[in-house]
Backbone as XML, in Angstrom:
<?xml version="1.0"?>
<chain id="A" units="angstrom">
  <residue number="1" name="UNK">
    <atom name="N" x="72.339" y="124.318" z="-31.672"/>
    <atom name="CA" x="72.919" y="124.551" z="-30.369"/>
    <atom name="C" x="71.848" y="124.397" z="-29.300"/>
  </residue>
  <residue number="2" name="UNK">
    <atom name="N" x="71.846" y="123.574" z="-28.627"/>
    <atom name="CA" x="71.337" y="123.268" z="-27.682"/>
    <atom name="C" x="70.964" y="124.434" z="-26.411"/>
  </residue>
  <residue number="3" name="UNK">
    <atom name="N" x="70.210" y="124.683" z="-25.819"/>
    <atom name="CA" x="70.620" y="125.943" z="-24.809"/>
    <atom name="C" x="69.820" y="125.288" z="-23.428"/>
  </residue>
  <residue number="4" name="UNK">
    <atom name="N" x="70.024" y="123.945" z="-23.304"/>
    <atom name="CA" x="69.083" y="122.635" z="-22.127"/>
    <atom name="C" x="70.566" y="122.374" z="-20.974"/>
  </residue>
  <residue number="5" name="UNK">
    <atom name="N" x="70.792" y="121.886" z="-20.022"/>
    <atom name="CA" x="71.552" y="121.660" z="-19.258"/>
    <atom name="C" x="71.085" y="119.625" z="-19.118"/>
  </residue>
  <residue number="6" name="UNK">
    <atom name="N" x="72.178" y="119.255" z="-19.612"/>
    <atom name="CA" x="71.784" y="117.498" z="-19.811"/>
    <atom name="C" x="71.988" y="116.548" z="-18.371"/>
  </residue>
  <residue number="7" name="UNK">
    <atom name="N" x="72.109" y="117.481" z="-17.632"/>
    <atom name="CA" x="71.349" y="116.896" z="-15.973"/>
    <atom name="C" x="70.374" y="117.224" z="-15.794"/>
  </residue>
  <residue number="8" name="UNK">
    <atom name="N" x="70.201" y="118.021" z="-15.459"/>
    <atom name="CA" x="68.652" y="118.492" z="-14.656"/>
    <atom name="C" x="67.562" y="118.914" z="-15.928"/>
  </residue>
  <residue number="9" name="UNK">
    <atom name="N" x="67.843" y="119.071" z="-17.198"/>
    <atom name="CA" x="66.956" y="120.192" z="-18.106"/>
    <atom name="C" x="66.730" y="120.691" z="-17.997"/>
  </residue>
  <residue number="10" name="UNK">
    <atom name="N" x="67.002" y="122.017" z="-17.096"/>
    <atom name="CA" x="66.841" y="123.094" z="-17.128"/>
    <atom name="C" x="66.897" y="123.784" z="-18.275"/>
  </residue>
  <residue number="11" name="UNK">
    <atom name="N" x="66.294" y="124.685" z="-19.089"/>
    <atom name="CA" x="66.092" y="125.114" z="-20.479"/>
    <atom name="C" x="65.787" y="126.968" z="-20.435"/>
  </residue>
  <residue number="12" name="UNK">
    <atom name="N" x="65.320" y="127.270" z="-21.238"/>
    <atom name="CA" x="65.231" y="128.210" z="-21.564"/>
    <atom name="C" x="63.900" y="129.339" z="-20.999"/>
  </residue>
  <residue number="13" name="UNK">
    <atom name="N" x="64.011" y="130.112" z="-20.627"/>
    <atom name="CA" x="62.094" y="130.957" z="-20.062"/>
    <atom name="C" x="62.383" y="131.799" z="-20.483"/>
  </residue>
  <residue number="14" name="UNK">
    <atom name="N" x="60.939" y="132.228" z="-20.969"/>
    <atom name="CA" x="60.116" y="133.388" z="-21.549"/>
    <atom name="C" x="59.572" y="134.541" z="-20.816"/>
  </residue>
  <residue number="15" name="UNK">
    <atom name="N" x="59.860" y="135.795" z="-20.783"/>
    <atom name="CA" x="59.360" y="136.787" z="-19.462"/>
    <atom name="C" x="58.981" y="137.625" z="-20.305"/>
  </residue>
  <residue number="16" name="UNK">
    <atom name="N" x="58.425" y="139.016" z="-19.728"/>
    <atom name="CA" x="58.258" y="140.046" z="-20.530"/>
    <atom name="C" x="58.928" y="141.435" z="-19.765"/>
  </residue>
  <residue number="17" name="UNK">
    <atom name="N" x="60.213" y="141.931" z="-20.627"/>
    <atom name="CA" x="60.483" y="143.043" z="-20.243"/>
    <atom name="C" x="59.341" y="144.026" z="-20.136"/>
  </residue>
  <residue number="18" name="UNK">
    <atom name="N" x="59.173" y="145.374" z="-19.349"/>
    <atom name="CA" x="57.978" y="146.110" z="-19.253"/>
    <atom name="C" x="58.870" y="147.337" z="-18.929"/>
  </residue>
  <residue number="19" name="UNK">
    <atom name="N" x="58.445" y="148.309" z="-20.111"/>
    <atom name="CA" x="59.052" y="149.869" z="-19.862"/>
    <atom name="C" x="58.196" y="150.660" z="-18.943"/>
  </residue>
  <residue number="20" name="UNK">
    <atom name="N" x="58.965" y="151.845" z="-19.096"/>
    <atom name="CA" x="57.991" y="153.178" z="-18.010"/>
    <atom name="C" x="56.422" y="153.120" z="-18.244"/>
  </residue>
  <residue number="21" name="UNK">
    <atom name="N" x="56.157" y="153.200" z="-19.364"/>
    <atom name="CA" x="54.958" y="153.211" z="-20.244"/>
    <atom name="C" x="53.992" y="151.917" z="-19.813"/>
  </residue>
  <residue number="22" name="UNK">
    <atom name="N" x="54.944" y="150.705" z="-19.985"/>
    <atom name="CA" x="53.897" y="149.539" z="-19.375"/>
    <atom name="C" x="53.955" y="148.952" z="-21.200"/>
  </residue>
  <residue number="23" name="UNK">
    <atom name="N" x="54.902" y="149.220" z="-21.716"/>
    <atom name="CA" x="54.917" y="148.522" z="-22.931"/>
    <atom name="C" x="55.568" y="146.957" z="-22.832"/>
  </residue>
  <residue number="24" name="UNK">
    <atom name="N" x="55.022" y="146.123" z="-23.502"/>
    <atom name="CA" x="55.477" y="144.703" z="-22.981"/>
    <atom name="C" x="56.415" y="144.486" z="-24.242"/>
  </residue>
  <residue number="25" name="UNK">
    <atom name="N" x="57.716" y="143.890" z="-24.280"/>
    <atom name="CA" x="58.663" y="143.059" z="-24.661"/>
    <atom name="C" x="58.792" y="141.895" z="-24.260"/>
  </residue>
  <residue number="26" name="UNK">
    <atom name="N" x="58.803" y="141.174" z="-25.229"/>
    <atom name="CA" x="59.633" y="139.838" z="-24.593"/>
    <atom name="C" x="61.144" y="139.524" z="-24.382"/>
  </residue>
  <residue number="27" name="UNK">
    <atom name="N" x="60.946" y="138.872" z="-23.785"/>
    <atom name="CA" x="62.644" y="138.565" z="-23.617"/>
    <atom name="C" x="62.970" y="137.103" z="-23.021"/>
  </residue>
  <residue number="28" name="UNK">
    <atom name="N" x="63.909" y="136.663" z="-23.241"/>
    <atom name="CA" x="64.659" y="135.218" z="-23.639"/>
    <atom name="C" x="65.364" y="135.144" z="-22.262"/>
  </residue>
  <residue number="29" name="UNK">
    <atom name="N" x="65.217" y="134.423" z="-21.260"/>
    <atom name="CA" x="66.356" y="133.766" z="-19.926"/>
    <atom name="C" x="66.505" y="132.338" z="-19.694"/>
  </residue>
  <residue number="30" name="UNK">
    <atom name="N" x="68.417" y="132.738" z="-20.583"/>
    <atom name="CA" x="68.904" y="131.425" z="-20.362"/>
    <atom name="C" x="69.660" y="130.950" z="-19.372"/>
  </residue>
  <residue number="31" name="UNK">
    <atom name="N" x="69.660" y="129.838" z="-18.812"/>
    <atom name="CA" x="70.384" y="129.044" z="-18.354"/>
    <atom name="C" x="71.699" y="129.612" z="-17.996"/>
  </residue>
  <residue number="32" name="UNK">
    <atom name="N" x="73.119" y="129.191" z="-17.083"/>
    <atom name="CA" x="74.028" y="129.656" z="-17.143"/>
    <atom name="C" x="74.904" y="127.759" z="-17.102"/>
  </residue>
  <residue number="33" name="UNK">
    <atom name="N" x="74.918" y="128.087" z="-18.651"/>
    <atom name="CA" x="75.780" y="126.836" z="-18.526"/>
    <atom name="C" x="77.027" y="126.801" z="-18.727"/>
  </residue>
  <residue number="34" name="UNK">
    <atom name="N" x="77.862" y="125.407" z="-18.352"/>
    <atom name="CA" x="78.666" y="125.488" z="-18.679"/>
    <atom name="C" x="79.668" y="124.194" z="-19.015"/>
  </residue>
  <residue number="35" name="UNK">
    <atom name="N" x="80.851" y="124.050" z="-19.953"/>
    <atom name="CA" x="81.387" y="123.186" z="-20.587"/>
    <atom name="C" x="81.846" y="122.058" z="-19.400"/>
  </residue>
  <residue number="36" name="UNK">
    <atom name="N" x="81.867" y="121.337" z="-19.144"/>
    <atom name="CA" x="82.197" y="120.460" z="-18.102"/>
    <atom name="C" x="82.963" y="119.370" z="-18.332"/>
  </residue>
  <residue number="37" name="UNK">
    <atom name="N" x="83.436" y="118.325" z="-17.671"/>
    <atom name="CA" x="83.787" y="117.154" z="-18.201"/>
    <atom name="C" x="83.510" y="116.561" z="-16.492"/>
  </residue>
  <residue number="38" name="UNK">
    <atom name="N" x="82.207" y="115.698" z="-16.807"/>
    <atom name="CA" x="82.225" y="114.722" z="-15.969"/>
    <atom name="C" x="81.959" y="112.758" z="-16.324"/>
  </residue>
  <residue number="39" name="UNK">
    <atom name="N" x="82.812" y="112.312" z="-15.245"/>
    <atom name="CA" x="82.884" y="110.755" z="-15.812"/>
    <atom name="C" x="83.353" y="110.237" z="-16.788"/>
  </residue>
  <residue number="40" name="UNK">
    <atom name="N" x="84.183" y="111.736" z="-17.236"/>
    <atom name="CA" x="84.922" y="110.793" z="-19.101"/>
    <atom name="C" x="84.092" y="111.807" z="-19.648"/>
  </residue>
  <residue number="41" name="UNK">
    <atom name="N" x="83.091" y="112.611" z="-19.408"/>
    <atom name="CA" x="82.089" y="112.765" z="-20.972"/>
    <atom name="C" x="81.675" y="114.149" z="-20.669"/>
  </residue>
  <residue number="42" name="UNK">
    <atom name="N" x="82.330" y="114.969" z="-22.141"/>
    <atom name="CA" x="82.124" y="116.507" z="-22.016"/>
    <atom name="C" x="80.693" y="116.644" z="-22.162"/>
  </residue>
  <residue number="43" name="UNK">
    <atom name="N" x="80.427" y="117.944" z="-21.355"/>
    <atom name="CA" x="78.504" y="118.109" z="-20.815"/>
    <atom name="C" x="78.367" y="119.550" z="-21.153"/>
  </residue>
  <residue number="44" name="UNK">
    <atom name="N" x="77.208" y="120.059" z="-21.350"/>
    <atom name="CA" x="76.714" y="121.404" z="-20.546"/>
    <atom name="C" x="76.260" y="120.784" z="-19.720"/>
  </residue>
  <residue number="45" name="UNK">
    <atom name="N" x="76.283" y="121.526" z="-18.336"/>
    <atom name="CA" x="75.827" y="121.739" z="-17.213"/>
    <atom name="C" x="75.549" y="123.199" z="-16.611"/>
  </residue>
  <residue number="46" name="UNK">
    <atom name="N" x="74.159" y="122.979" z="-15.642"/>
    <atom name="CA" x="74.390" y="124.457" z="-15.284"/>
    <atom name="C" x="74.951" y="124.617" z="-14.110"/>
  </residue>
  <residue number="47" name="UNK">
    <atom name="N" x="75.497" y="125.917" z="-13.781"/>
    <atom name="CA" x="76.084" y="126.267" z="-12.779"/>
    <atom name="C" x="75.150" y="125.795" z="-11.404"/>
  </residue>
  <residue number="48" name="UNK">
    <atom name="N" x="74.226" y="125.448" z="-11.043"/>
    <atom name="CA" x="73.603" y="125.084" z="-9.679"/>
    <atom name="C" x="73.817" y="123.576" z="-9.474"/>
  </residue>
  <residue number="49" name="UNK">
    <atom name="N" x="73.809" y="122.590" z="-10.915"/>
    <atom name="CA" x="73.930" y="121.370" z="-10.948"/>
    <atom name="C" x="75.493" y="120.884" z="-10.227"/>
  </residue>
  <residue number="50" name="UNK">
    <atom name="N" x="76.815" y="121.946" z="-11.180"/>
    <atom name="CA" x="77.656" y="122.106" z="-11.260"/>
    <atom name="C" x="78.060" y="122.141" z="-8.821"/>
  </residue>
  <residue number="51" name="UNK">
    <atom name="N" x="77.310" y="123.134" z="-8.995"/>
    <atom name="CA" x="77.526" y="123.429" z="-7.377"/>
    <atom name="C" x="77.426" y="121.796" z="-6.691"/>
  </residue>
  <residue number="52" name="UNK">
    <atom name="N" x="75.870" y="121.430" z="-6.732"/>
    <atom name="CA" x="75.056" y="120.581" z="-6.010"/>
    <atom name="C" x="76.661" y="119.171" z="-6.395"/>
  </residue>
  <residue number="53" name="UNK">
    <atom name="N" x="77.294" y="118.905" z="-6.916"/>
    <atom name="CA" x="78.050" y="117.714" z="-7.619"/>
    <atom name="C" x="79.018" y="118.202" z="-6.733"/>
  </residue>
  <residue number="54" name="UNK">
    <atom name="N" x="79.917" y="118.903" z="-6.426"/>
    <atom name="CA" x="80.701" y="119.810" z="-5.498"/>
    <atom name="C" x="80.655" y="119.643" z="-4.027"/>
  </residue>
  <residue number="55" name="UNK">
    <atom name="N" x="79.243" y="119.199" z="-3.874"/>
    <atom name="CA" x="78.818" y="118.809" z="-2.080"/>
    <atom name="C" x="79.330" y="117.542" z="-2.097"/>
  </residue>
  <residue number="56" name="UNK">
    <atom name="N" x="79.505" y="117.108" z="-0.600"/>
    <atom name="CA" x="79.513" y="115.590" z="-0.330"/>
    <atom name="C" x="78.419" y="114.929" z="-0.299"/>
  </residue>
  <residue number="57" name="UNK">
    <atom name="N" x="78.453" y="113.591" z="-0.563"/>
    <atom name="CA" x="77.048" y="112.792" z="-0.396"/>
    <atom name="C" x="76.482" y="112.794" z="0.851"/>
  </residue>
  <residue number="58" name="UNK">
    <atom name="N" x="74.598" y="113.335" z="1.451"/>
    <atom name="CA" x="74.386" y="113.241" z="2.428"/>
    <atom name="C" x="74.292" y="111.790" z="2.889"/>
  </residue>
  <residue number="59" name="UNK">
    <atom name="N" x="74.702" y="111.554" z="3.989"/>
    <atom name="CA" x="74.238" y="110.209" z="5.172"/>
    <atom name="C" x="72.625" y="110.050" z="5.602"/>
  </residue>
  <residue number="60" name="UNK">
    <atom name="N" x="72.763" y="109.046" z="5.522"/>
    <atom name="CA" x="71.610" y="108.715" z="6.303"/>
    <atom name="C" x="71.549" y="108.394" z="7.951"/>
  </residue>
</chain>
């Protein structure tokens, strides 16, 4: 399972949760993707890509 967004690649980051103490965890932040169908062809996409496709094309 893929967890990449196949426009932009946006992927997966690594942080560290930190308790009262100052104890370090890691922890996993993914992406918010989602099932799409653009041009004929089912995608993940993430929700910002998803937005930005939603605008009109700027002019020059």
């Amino acid at each position: 399972m893929s967890r990449r967004c196949e426009m932009c690649g946006k992927g997966v980051l690594t942080a560290a949760s930190r308790s009262h103490s100052n104890i370090q965890t890691k922890k996993r932040r993914f992406p918010n993707l989602q099932n799409k169908v653009i041009d004929g062809k089912k995608m993940k996409v993430c929700t910002s890509c998803i937005k930005t496709l939603s605008k009109p094309p700027r002019r020059k």
